[in-house]
C-alpha positions in Angstrom: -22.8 7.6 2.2 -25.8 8.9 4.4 -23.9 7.8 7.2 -20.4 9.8 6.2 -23.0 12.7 5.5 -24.4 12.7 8.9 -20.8 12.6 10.7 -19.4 15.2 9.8 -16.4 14.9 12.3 -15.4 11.5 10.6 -13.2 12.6 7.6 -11.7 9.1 7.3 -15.4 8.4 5.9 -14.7 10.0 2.8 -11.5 9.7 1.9 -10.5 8.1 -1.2 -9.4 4.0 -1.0 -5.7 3.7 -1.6 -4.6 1.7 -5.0 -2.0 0.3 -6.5 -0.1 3.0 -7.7 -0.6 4.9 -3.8 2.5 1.8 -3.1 5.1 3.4 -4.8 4.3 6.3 -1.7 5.4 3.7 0.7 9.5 4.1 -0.8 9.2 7.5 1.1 13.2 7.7 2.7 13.5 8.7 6.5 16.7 8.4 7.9 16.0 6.2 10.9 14.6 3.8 8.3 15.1 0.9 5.8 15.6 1.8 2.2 12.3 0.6 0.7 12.6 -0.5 -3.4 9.2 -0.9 -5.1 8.7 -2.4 -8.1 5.0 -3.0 -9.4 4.9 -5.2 -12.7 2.7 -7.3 -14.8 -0.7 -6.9 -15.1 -1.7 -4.4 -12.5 -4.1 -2.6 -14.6 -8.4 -3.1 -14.2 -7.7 -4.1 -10.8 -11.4 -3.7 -8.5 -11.1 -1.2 -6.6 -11.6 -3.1 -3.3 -7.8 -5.8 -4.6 -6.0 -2.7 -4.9 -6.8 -1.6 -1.5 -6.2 -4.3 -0.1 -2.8 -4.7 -2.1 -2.3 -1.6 -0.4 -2.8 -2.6 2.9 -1.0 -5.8 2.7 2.0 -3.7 1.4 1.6 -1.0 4.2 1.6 -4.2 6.8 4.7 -5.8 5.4 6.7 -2.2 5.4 5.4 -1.4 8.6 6.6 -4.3 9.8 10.1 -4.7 8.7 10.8 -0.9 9.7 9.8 -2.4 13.1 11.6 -5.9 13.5 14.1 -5.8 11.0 16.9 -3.8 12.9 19.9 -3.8 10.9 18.1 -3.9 7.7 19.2 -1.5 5.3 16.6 -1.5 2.4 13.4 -3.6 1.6 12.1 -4.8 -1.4 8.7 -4.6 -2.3 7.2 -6.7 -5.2 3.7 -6.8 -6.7 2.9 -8.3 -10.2 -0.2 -9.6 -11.5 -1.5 -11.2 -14.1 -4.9 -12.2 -15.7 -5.9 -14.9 -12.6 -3.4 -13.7 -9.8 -1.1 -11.3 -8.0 1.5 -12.1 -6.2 
């Protein structure tokens, strides 16, 4: 926190982690791009902050990555559901 304080140019710093719901954003539509279908289920709810960013992430990655590779691809699907132990 001092740190963020101190560097005042870095905004990144203190900006708010992404979570689970901060997914659905990734559905966006562009028209040069997949469709991209989100559907979050199960028990998604209590999460620690630091799982749902990096749910987040993960998701960002896989998006990212099928807008670049996947040429003729006309929509993605995106899945997340948890439970008690997991998420898949």
């Amino acid at each position: 926190m001092v740190s963020a304080l101190r560097d005042r140019d870095d905004a990144s710093a203190m900006a708010p982690q992404r979570r689970i719901g901060d997914i659905e954003q990734l559905a966006a539509r562009n028209a040069s791009s997949p469709w991209v279908v989100v559907a979050l289920g199960g028990g998604l709810t209590d999460l620690h902050p630091a799982v749902e960013a990096a749910l987040y992430r993960v998701t960002q990655d896989a998006v990212t990555n099928a807008h670049r590779h996947a040429q003729h691809a006309t929509w993605v699907q995106v899945a997340v559901n948890g439970g008690p132990t997991q998420v898949r």
